[in-house]
C-alpha positions in Angstrom: 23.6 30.2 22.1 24.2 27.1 20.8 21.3 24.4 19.4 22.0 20.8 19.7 20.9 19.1 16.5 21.4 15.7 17.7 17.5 14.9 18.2 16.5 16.4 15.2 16.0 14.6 11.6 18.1 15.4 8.6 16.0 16.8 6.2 15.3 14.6 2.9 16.7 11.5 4.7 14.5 8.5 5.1 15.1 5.1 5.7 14.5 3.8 2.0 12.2 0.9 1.4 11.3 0.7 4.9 9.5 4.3 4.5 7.7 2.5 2.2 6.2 0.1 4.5 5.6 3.2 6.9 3.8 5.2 4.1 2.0 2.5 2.9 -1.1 4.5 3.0 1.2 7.1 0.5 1.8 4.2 -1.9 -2.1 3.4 -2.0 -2.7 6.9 -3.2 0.1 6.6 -5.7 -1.4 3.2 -7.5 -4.7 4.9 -7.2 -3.6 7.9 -8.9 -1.0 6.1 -11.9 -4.1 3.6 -12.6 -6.7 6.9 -12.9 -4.3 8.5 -15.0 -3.9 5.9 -17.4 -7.5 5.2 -18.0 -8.6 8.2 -18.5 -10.6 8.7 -21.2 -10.5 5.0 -22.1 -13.5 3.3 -23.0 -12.5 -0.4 -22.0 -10.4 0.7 -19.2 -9.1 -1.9 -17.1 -10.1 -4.3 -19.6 -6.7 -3.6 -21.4 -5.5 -5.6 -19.1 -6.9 -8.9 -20.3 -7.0 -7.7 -24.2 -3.1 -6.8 -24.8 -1.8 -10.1 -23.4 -4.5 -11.5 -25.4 -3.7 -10.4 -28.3 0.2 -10.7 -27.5 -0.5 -14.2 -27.4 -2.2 -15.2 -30.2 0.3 -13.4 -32.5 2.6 -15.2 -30.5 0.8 -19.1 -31.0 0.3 -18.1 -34.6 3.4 -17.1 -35.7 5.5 -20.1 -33.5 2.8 -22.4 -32.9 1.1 -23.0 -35.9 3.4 -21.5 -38.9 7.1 -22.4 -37.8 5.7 -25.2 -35.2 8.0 -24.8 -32.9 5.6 -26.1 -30.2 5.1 -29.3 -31.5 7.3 -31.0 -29.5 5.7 -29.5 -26.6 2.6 -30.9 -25.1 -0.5 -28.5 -24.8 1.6 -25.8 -25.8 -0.9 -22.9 -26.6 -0.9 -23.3 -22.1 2.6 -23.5 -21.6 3.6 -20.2 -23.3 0.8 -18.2 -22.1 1.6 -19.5 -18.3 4.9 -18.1 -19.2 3.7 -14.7 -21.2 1.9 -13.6 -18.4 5.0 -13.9 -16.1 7.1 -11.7 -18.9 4.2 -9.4 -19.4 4.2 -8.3 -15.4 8.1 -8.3 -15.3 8.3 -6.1 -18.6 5.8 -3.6 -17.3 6.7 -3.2 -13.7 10.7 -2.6 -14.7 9.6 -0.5 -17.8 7.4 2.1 -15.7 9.6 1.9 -12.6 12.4 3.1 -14.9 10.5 6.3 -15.8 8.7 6.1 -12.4 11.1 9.5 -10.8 11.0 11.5 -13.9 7.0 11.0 -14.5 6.6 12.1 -10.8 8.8 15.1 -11.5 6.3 18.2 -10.3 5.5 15.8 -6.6 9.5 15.2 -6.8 10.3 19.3 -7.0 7.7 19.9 -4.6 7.7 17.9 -1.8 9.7 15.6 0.1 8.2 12.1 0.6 9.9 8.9 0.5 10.9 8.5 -3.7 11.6 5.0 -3.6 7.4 5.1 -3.4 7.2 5.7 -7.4 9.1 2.4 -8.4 7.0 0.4 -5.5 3.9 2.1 -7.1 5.0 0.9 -10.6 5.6 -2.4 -9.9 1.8 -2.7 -8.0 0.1 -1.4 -10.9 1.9 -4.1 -12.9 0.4 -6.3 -10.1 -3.3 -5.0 -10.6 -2.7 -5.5 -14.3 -1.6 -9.3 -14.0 -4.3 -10.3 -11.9 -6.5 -10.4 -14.5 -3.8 -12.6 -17.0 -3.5 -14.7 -14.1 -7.8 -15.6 -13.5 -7.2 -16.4 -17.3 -4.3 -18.7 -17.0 -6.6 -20.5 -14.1 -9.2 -20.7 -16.2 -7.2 -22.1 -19.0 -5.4 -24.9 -17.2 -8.8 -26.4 -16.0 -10.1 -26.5 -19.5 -7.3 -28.4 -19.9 -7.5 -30.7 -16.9 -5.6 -29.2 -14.6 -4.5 -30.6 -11.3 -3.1 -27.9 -8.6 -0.5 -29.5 -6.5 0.7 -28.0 -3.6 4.4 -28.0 -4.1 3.7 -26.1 -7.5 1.6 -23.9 -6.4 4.2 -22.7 -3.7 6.6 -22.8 -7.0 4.1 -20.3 -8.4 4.0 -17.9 -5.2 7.8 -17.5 -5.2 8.3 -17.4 -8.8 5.8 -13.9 -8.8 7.8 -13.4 -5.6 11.3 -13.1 -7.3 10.1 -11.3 -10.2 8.4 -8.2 -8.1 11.6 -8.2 -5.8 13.8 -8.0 -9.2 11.4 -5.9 -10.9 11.9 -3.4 -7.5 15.8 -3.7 -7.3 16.1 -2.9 -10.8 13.4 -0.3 -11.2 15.6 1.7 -8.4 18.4 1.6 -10.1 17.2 2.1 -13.6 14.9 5.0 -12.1 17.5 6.8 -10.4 19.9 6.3 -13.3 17.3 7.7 -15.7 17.1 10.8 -13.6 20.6 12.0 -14.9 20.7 9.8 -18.6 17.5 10.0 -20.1 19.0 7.3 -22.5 18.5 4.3 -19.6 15.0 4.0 -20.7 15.4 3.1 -24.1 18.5 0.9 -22.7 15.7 -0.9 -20.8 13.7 -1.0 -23.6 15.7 -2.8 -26.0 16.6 -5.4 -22.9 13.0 -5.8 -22.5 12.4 -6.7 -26.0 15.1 -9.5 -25.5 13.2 -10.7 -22.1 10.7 -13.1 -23.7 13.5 -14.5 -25.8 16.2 -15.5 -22.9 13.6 -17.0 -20.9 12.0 -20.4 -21.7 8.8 -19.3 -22.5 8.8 -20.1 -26.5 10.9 -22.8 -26.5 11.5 -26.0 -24.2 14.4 -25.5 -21.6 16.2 -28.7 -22.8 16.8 -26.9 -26.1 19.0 -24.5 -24.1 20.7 -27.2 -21.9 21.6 -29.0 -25.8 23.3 -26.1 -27.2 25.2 -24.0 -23.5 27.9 -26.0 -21.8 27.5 -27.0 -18.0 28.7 -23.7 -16.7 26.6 -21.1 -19.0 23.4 -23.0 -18.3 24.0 -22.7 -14.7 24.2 -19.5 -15.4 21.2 -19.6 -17.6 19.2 -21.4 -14.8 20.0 -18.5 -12.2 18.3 -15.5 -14.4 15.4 -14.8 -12.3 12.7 -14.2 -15.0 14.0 -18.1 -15.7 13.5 -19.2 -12.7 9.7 -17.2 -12.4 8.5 -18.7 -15.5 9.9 -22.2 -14.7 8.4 -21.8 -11.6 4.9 -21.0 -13.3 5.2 -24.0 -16.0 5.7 -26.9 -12.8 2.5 -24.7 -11.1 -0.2 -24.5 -14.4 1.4 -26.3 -17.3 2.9 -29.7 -16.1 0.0 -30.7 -13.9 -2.4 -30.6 -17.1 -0.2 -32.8 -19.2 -1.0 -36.2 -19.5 2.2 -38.2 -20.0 5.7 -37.6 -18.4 7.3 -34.5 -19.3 10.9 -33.4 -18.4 11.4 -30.6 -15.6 14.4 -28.3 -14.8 16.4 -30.4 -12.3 16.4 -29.1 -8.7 13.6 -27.0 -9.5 13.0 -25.9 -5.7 16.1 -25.0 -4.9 16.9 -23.3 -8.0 14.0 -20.8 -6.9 15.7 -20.2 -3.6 18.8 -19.1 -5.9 16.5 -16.9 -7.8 15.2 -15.6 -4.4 18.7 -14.8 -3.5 19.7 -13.0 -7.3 16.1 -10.7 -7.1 17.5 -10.3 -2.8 21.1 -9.1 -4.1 19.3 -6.6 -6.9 17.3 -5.4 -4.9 20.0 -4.1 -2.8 22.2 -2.8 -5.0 19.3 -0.9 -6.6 18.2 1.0 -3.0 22.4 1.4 -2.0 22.5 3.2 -5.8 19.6 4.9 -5.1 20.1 6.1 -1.8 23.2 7.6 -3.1 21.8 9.5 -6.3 18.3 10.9 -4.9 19.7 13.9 -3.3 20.0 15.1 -6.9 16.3 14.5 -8.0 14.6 17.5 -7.6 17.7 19.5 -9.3 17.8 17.2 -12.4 14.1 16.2 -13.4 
């Protein structure tokens, strides 16, 4: 007697990110449990969220601010690195933890079969809970400093964190499932990281770039997403709180639809790569 099959589900198949969405309640559990985890036993607890960037910062202002002066030709400097820190800080932390993400999760991984591509999505929201806190702080910041929202930049804002949580995903799949078989990708991703705050204007004024690249290359410059994030964050919190014109990136706008595209395209080459290795999880971690 024969069984037809065709009804049935293939075992450890899902539909990839879209599980996600279907398991939401999954991924809650998952943030709960990775943000338990990491407090425990910690006396300030989610308060490390506003004291490392803190103190990230003011080593930061100190050493380039005040000692080398590299912001003097900046206006209100001390808020335009921060408003751009805090953009590198999530990025760094969502795509650094995603990377590790599948082989942290190793005993649930051998265990049981749920949807995988939950443990970078999970990474990447704890990041999120994290930068919530930098982000009341940059608020607060900009109005000491006579800050004026405007609508267009605050839009800027929404799609620069946008493009960096779709990029930190995309990567974090493909970094995660890579690290599964090469333990090595994570201290690959490590030293890019370290690199991350230095590529991206958040030190330094973009036009000091756009002086020393030729057309091409700064085009090219222009499309890195993190650029385009933190761009999108200095026309939302720095540039309305300068008094006195101040140069922009041209075509800012559409420049951010780009970047929406680049953190689009990563994102799907990170679930097609993932898709393809996660059959071999719970053999390998």
């Amino acid at each position: 007697m024969t069984q037809d099959t065709a009804t049935y589900d293939t075992p450890g198949v899902g539909a990839g990110l879209l599980d996600v969405f279907r398991r939401r309640y999954l991924l809650k559990l998952i943030v709960r449990k990775e943000l338990r985890v990491r407090y425990r036993g910690s006396v300030l607890g989610l308060a490390w969220s506003y004291v490392k960037p803190l103190v990230q910062y003011l080593v930061l202002f100190i050493a380039l601010g005040i000692v080398l002066r590299v912001g003097e030709a900046i206006p209100n400097y001390a808020l335009y690195m921060f408003s751009g820190v805090i953009v590198v800080n999530f990025f760094t932390e969502a795509f650094s933890n995603a990377t590790r993400s599948i082989v942290w999760n190793a005993p649930l991984v051998k265990k049981i079969y749920l949807p995988r591509e939950l443990f970078p999505v999970a990474s990447v929201w704890v990041a999120a809970v994290h930068f919530l806190p930098q982000l009341i702080v940059l608020l607060l910041a900009a109005l000491v400093s006579g800050w004026s929202p405007d609508l267009a930049g605050l839009v800027g804002a929404v799609i620069g964190f946008v493009i960096v949580s779709i990029t930190a995903v995309g990567l974090g799949l493909l970094a995660g499932a890579v690290n599964v078989f090469f333990r090595d990708s994570e201290n690959i991703v490590d030293m890019l990281m370290m690199m991350v705050t230095w590529v991206s204007p958040v030190l330094y004024d973009w036009t000091m770039i756009r002086r020393i690249l030729p057309d091409w290359l700064f085009v090219v410059y222009q499309l890195n997403p993190v650029t385009v994030a933190v761009e999108m964050f200095h026309w939302a919190f720095w540039h309305p709180s300068v008094r006195g014109p101040v140069e922009l990136p041209p075509h800012l706008m559409l420049t951010g639809l780009a970047g929406l595209g680049m953190a689009a395209l990563f994102l799907l080459i990170g679930q097609l790569a993932f898709r393809r290795l996660e059959g071999h999880f719970a053999q390998e971690v």
